[in-house]
CHARMM-style PDB file with segment names, atoms N, HN, CA, C and O in Angstrom:
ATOM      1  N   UNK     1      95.626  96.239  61.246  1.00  0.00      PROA
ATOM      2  CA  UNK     1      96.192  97.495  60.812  1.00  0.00      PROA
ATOM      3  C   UNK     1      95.116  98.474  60.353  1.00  0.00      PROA
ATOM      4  O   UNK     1      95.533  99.608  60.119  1.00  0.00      PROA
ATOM      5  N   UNK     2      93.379  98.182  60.121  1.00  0.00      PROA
ATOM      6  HN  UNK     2      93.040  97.261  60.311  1.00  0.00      PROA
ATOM      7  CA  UNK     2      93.157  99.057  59.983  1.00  0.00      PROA
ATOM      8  C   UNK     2      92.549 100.160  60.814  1.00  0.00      PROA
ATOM      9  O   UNK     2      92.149 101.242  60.384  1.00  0.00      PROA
ATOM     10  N   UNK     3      92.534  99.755  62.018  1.00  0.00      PROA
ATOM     11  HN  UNK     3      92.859  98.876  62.368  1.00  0.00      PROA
ATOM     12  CA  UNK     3      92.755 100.325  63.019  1.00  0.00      PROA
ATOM     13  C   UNK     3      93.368 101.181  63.631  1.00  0.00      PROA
ATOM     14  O   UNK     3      92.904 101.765  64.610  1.00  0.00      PROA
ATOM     15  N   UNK     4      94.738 101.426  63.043  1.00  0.00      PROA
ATOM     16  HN  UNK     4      95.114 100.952  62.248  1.00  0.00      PROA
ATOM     17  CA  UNK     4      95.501 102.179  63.031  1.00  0.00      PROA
ATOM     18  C   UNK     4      95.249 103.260  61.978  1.00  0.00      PROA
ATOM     19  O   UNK     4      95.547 104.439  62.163  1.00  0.00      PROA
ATOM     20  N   UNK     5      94.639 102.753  60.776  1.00  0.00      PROA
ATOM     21  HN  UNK     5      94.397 101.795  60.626  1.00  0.00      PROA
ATOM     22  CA  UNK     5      94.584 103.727  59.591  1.00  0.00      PROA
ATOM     23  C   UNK     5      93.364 104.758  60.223  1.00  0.00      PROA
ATOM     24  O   UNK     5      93.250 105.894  59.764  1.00  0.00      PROA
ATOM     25  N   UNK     6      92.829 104.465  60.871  1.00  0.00      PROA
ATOM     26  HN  UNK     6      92.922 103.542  61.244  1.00  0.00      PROA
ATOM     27  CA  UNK     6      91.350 105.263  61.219  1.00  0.00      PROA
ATOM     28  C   UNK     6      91.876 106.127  62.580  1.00  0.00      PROA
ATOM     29  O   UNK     6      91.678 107.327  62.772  1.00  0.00      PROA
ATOM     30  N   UNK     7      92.622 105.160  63.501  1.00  0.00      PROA
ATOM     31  HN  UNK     7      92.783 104.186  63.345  1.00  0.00      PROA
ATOM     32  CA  UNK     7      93.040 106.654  64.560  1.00  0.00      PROA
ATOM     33  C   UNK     7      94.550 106.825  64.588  1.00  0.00      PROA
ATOM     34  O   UNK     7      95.303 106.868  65.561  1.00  0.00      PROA
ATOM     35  N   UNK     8      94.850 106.924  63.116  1.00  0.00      PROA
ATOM     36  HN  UNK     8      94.239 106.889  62.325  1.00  0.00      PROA
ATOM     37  CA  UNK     8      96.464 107.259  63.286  1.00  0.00      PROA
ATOM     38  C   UNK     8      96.899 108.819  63.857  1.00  0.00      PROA
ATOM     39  O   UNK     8      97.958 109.017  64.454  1.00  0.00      PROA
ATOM     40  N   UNK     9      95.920 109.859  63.574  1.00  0.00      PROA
ATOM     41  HN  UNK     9      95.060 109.698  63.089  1.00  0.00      PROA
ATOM     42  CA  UNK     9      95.938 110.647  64.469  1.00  0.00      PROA
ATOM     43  C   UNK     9      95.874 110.469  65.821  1.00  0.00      PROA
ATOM     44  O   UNK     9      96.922 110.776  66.389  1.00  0.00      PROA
ATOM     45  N   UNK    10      94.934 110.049  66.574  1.00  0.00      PROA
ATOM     46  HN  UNK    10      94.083 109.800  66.113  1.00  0.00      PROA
ATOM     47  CA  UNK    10      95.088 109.952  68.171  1.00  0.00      PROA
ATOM     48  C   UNK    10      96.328 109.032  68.309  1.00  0.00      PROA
ATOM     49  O   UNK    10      96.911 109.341  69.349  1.00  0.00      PROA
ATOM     50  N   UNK    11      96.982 107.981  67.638  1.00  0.00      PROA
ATOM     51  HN  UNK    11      96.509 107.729  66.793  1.00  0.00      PROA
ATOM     52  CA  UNK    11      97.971 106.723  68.025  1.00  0.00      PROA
ATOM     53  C   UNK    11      99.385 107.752  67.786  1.00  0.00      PROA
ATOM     54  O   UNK    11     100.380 107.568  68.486  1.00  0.00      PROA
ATOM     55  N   UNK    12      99.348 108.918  66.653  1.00  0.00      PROA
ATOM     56  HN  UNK    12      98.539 109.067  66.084  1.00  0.00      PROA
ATOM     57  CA  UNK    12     100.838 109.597  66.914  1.00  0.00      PROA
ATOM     58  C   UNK    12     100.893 110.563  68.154  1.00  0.00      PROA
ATOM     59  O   UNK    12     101.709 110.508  69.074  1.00  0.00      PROA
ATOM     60  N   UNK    13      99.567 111.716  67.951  1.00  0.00      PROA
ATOM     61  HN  UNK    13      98.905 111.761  67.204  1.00  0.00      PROA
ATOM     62  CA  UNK    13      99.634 112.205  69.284  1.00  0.00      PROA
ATOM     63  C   UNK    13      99.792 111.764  70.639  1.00  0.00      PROA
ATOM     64  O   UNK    13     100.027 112.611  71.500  1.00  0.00      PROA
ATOM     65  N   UNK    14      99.656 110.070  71.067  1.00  0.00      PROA
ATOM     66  HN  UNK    14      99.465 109.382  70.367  1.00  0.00      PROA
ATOM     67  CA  UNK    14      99.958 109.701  72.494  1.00  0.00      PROA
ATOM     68  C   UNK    14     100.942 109.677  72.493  1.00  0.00      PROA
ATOM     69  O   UNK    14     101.363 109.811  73.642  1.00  0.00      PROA
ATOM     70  N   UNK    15     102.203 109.497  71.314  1.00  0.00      PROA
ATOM     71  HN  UNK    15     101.861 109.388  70.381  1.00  0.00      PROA
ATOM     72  CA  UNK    15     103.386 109.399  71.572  1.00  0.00      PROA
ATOM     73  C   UNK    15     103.938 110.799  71.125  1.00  0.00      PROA
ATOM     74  O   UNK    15     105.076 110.938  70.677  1.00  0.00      PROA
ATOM     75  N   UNK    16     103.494 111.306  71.204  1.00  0.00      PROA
ATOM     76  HN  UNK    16     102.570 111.193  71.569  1.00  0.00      PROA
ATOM     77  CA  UNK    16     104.434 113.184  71.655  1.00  0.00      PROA
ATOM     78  C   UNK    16     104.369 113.073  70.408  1.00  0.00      PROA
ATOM     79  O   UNK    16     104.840 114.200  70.252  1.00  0.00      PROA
ATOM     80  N   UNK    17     104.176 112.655  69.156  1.00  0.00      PROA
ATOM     81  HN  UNK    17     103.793 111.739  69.283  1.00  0.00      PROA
ATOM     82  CA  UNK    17     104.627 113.220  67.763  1.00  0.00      PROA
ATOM     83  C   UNK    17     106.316 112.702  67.451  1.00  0.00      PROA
ATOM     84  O   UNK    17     107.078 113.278  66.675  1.00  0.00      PROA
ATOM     85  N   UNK    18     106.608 111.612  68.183  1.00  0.00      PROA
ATOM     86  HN  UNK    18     105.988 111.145  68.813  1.00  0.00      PROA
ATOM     87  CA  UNK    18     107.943 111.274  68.252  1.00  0.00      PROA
ATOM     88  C   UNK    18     107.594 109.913  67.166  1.00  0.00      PROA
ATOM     89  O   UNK    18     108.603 109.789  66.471  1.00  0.00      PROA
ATOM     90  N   UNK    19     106.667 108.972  66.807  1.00  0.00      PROA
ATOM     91  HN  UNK    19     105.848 109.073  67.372  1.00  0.00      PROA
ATOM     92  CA  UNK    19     106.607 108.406  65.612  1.00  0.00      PROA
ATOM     93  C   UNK    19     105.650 108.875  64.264  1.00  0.00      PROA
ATOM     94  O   UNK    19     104.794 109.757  64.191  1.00  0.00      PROA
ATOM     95  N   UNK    20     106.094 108.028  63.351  1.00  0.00      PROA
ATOM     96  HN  UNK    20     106.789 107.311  63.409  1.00  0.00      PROA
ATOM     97  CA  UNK    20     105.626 108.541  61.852  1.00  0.00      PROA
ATOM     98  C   UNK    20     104.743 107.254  61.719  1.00  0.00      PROA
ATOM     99  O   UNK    20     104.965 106.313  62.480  1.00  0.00      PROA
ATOM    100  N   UNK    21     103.839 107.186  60.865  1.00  0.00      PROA
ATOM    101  HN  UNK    21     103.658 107.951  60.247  1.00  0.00      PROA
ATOM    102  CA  UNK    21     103.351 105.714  60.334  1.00  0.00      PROA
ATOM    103  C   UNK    21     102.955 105.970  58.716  1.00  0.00      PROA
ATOM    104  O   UNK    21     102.239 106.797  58.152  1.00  0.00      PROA
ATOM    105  N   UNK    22     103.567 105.137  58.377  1.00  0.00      PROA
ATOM    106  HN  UNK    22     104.149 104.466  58.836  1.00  0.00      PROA
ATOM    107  CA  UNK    22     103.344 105.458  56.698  1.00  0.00      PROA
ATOM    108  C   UNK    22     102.656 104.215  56.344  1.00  0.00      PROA
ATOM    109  O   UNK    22     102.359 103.183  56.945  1.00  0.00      PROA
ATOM    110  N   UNK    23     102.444 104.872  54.647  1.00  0.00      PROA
ATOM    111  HN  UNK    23     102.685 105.711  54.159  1.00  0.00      PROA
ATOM    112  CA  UNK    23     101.518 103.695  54.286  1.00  0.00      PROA
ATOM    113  C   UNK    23     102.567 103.140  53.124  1.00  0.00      PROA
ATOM    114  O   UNK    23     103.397 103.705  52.411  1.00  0.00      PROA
ATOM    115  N   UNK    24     102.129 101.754  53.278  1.00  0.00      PROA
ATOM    116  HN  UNK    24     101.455 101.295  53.857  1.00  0.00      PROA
ATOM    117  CA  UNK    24     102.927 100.516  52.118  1.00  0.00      PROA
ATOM    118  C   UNK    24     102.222 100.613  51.202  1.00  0.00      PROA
ATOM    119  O   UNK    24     100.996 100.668  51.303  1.00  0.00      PROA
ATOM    120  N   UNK    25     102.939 100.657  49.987  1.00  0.00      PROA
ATOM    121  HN  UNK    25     103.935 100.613  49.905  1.00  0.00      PROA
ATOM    122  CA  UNK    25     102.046 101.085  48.454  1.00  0.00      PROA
ATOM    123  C   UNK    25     102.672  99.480  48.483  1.00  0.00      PROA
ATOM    124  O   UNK    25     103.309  99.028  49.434  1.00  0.00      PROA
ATOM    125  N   UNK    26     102.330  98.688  47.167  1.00  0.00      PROA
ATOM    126  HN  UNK    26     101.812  99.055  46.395  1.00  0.00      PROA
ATOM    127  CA  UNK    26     102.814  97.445  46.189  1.00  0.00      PROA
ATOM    128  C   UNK    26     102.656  97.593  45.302  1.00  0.00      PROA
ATOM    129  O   UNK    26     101.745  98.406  45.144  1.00  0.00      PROA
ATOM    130  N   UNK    27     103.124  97.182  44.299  1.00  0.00      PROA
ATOM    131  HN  UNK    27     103.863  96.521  44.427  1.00  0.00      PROA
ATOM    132  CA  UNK    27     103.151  97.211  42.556  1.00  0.00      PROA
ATOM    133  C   UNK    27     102.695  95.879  42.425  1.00  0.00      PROA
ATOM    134  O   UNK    27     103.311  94.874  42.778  1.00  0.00      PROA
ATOM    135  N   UNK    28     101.357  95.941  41.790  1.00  0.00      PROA
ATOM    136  HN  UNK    28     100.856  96.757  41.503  1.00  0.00      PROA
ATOM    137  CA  UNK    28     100.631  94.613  41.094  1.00  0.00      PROA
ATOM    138  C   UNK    28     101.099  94.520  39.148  1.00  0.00      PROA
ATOM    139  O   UNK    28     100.827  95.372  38.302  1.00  0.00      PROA
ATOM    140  N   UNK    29     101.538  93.745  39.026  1.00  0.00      PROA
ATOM    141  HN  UNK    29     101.759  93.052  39.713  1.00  0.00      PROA
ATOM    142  CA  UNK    29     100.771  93.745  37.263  1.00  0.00      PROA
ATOM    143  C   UNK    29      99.730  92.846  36.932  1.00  0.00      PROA
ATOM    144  O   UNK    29      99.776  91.632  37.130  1.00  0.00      PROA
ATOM    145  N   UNK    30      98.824  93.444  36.443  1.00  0.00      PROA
ATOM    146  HN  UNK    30      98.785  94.430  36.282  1.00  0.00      PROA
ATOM    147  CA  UNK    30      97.540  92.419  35.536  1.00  0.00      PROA
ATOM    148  C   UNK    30      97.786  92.642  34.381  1.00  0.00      PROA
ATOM    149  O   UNK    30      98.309  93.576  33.773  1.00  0.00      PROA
ATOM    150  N   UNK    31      97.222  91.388  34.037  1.00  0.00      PROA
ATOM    151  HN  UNK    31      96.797  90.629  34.531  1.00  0.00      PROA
ATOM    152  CA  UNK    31      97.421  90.901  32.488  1.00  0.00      PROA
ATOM    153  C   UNK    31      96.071  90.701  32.085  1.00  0.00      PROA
ATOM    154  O   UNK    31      95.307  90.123  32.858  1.00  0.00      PROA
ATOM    155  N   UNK    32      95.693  91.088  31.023  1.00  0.00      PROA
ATOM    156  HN  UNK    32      96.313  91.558  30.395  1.00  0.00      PROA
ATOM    157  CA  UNK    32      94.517  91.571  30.245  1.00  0.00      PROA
ATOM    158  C   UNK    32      94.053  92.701  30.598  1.00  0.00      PROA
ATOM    159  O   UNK    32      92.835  92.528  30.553  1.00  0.00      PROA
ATOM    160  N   UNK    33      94.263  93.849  30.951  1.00  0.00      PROA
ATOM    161  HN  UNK    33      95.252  93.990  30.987  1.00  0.00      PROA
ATOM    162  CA  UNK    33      93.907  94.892  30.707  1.00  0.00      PROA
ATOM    163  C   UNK    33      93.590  95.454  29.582  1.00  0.00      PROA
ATOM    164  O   UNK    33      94.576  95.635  28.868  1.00  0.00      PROA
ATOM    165  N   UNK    34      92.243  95.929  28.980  1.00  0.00      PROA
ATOM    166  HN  UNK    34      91.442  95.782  29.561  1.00  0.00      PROA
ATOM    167  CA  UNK    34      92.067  96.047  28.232  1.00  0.00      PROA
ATOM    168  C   UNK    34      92.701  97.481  27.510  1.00  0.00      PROA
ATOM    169  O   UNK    34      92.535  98.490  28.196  1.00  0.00      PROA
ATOM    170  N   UNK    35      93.288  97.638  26.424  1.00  0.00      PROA
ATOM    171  HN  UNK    35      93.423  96.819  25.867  1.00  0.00      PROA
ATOM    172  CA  UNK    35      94.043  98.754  25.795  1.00  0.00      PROA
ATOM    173  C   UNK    35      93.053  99.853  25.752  1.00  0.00      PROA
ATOM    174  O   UNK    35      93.831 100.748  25.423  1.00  0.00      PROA
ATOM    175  N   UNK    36      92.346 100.211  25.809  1.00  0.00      PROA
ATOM    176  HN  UNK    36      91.713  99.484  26.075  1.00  0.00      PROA
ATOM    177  CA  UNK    36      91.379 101.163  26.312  1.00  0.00      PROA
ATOM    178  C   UNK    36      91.203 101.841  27.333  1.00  0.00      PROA
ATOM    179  O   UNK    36      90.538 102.859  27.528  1.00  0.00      PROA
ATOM    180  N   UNK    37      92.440 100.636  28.608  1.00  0.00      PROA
ATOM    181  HN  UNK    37      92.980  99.809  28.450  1.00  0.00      PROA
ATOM    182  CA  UNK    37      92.358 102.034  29.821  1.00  0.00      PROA
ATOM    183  C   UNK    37      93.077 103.345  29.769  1.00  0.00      PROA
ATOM    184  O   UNK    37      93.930 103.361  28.883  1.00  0.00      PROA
ATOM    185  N   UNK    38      92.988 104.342  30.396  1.00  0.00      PROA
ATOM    186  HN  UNK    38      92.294 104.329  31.116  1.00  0.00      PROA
ATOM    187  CA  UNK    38      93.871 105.745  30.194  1.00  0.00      PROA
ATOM    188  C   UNK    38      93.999 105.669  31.859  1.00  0.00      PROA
ATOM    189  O   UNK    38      93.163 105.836  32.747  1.00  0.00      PROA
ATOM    190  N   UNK    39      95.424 105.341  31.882  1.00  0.00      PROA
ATOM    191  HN  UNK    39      96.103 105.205  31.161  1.00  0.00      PROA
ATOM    192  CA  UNK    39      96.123 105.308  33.295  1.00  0.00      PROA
ATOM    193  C   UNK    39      95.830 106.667  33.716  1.00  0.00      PROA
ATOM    194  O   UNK    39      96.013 106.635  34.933  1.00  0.00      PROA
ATOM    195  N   UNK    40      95.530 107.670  33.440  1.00  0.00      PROA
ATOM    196  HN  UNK    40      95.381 107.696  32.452  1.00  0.00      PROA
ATOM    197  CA  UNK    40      95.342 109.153  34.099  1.00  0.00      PROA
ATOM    198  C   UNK    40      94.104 109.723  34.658  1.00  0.00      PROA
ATOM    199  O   UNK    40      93.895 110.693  35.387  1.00  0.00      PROA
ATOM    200  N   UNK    41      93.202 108.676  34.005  1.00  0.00      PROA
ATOM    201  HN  UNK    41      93.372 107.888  33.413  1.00  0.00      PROA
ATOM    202  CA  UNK    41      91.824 108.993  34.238  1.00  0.00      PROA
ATOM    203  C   UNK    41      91.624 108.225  35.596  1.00  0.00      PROA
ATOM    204  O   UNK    41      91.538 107.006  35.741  1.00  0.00      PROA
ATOM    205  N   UNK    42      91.563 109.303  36.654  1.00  0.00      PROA
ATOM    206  HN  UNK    42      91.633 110.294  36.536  1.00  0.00      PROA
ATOM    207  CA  UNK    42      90.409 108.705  38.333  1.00  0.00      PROA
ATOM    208  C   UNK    42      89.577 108.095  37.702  1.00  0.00      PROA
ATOM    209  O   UNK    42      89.608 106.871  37.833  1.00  0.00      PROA
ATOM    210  N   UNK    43      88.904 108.478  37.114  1.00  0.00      PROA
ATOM    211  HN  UNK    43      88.880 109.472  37.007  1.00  0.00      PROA
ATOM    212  CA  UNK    43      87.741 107.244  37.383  1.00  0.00      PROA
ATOM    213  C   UNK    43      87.389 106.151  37.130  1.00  0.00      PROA
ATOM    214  O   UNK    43      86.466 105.500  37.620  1.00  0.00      PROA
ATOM    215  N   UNK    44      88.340 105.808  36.097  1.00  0.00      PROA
ATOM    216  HN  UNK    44      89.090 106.337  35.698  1.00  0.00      PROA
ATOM    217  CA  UNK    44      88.530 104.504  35.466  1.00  0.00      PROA
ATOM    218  C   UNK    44      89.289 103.777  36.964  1.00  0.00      PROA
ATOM    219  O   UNK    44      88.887 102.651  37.258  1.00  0.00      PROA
ATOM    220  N   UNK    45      90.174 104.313  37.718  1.00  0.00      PROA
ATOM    221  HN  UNK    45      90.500 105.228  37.480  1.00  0.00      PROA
ATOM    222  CA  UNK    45      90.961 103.594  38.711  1.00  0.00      PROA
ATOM    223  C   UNK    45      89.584 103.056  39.781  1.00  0.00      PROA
ATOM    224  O   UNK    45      89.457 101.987  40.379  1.00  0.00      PROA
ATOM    225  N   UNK    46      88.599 104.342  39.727  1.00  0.00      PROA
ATOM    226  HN  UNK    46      88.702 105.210  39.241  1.00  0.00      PROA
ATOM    227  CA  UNK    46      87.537 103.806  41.256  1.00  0.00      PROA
ATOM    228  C   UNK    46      86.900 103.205  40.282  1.00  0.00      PROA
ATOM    229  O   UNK    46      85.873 103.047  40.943  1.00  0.00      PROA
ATOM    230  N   UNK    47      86.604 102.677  39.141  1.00  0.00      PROA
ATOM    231  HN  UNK    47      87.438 102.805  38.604  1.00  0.00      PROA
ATOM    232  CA  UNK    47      85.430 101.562  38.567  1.00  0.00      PROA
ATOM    233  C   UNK    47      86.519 100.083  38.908  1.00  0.00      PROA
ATOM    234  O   UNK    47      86.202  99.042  39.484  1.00  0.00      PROA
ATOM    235  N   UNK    48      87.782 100.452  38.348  1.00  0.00      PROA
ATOM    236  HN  UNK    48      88.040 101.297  37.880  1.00  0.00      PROA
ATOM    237  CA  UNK    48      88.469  99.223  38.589  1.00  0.00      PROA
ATOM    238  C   UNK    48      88.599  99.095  40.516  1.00  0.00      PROA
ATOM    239  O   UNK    48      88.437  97.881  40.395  1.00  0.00      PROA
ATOM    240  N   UNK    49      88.679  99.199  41.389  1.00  0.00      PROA
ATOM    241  HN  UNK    49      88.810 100.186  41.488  1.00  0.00      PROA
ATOM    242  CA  UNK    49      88.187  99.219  42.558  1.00  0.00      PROA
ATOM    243  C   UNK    49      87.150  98.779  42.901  1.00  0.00      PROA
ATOM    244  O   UNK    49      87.111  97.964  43.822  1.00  0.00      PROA
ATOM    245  N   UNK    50      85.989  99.208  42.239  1.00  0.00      PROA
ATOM    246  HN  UNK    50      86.021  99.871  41.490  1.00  0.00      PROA
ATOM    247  CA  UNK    50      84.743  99.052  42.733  1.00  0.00      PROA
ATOM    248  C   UNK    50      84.502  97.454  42.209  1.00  0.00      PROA
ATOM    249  O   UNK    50      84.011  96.547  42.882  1.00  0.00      PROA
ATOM    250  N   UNK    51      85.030  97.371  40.697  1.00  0.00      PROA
ATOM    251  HN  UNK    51      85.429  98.107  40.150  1.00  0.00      PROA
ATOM    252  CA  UNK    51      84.439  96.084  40.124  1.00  0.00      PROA
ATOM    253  C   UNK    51      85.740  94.793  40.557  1.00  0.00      PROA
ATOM    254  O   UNK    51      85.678  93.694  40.005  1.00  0.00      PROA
ATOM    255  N   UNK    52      86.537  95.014  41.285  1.00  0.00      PROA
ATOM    256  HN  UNK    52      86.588  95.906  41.734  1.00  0.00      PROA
ATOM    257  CA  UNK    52      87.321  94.158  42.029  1.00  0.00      PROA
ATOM    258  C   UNK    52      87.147  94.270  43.901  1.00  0.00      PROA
ATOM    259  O   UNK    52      87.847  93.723  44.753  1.00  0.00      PROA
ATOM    260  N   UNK    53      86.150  95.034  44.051  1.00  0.00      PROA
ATOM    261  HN  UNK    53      85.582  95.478  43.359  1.00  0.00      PROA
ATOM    262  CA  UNK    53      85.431  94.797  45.626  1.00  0.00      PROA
ATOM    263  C   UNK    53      86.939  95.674  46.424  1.00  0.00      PROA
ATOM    264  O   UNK    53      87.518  94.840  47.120  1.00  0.00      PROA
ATOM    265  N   UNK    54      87.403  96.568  46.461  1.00  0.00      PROA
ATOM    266  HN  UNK    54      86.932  97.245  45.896  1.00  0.00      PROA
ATOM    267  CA  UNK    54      88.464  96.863  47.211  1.00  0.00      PROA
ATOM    268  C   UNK    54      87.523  98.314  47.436  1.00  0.00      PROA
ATOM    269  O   UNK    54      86.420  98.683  47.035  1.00  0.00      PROA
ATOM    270  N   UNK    55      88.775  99.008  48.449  1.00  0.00      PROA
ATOM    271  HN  UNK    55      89.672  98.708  48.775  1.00  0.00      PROA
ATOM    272  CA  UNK    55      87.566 100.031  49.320  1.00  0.00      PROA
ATOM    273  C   UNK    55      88.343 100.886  47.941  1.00  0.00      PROA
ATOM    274  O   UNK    55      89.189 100.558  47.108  1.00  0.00      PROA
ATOM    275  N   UNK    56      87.411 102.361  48.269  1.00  0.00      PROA
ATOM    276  HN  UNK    56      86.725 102.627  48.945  1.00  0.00      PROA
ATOM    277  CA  UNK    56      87.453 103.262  47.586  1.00  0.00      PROA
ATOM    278  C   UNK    56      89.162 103.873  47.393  1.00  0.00      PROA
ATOM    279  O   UNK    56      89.895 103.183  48.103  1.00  0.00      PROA
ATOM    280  N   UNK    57      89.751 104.684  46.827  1.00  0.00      PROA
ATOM    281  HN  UNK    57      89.156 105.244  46.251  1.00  0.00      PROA
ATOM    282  CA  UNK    57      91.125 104.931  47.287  1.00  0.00      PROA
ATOM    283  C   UNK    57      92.514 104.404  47.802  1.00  0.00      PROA
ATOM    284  O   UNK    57      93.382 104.945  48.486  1.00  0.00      PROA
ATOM    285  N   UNK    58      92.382 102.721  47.033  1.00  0.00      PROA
ATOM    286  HN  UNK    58      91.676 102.282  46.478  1.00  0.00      PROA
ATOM    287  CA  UNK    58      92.989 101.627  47.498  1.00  0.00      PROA
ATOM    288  C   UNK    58      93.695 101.651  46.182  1.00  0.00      PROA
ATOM    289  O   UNK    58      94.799 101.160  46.419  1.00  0.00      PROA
ATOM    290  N   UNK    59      93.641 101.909  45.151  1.00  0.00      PROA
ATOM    291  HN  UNK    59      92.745 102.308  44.959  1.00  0.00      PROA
ATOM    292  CA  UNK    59      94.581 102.138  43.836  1.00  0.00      PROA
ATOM    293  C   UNK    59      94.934 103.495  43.484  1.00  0.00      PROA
ATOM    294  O   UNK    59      94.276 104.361  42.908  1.00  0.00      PROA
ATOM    295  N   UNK    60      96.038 103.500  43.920  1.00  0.00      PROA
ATOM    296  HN  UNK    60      96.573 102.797  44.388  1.00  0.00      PROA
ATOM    297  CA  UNK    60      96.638 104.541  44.026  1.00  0.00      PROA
ATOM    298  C   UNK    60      97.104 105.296  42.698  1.00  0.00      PROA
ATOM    299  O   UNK    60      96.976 106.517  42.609  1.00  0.00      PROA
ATOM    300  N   UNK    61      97.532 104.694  41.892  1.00  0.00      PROA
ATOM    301  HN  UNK    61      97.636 103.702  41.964  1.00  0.00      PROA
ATOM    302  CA  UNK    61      98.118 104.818  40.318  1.00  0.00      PROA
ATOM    303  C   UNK    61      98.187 103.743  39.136  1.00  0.00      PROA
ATOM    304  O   UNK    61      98.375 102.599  39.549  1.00  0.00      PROA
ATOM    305  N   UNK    62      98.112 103.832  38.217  1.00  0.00      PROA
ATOM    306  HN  UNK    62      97.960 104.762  37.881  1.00  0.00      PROA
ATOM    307  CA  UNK    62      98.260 102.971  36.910  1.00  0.00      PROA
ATOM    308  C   UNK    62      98.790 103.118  36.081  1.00  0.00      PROA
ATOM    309  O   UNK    62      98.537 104.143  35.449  1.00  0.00      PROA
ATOM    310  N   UNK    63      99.595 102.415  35.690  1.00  0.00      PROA
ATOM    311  HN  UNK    63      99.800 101.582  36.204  1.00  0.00      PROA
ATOM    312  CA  UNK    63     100.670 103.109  34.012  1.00  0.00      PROA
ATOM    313  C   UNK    63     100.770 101.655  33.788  1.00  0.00      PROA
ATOM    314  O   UNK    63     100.652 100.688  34.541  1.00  0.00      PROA
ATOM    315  N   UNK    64     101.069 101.809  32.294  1.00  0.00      PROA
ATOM    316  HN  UNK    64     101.165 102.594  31.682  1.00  0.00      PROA
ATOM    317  CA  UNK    64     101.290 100.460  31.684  1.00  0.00      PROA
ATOM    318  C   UNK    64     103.116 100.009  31.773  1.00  0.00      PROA
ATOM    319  O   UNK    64     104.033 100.735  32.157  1.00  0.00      PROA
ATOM    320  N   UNK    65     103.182  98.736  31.329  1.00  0.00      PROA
ATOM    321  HN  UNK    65     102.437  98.147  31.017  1.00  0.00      PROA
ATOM    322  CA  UNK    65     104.785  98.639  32.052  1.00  0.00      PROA
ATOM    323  C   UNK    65     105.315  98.549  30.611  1.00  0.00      PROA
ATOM    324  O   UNK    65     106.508  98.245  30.634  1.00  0.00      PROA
ATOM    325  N   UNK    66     104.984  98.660  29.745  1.00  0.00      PROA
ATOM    326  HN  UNK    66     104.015  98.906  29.725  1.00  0.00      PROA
ATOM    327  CA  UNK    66     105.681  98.883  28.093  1.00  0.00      PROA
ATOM    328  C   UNK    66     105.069 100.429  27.699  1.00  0.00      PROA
ATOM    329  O   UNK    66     104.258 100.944  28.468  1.00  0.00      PROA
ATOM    330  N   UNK    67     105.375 100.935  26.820  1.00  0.00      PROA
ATOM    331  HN  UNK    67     106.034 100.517  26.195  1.00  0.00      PROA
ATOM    332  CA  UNK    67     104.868 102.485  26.163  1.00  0.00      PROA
ATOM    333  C   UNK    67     103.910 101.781  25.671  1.00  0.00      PROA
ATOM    334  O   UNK    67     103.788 100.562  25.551  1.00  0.00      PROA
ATOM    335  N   UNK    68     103.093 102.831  25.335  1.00  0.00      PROA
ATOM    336  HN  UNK    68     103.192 103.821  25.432  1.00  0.00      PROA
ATOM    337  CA  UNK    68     102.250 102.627  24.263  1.00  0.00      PROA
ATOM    338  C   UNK    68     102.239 102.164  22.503  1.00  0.00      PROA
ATOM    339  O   UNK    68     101.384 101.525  21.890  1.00  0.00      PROA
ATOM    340  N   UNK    69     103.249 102.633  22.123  1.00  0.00      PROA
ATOM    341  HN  UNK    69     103.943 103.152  22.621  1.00  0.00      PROA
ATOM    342  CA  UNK    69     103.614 102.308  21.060  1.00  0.00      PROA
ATOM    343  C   UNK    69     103.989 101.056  20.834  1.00  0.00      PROA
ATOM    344  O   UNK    69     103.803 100.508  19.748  1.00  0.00      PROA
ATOM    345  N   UNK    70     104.516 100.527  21.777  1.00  0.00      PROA
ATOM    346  HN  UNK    70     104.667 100.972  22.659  1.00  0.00      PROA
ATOM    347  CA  UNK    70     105.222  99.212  21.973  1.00  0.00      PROA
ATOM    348  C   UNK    70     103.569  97.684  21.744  1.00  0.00      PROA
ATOM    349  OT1 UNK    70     103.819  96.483  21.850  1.00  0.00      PROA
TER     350      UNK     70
END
């Protein structure tokens, strides 16, 4: 499939623009995250990327699954 991600342009144009190809997000939870991350901050998402070996732009979002207060 990532093959497709790199010429998904040329792979819709052979077919007239008559298919779509989307991308599959997943919801991970990790446990130990340290309370110090700020789910809003990019760059904390590409260090966590980088220091778990995944390509650049492969974590899409972060929020914690309780509030903060909690």
């Amino acid at each position: 499939m990532a093959w497709l991600r790199k010429e998904k342009v040329v792979f819709i144009e052979h077919f007239c623009g008559t298919s779509i190809v989307r991308e599959k997000m997943v919801s991970v939870i990790l446990e130990y995250v340290p309370i110090t991350h700020n789910p809003d901050a990019l760059a904390e998402n590409r260090r966590i990327e980088h220091n778990s070996d995944m390509h650049e732009g492969a974590l899409v979002s972060t929020r914690w699954i309780k509030l903060e207060q909690r």
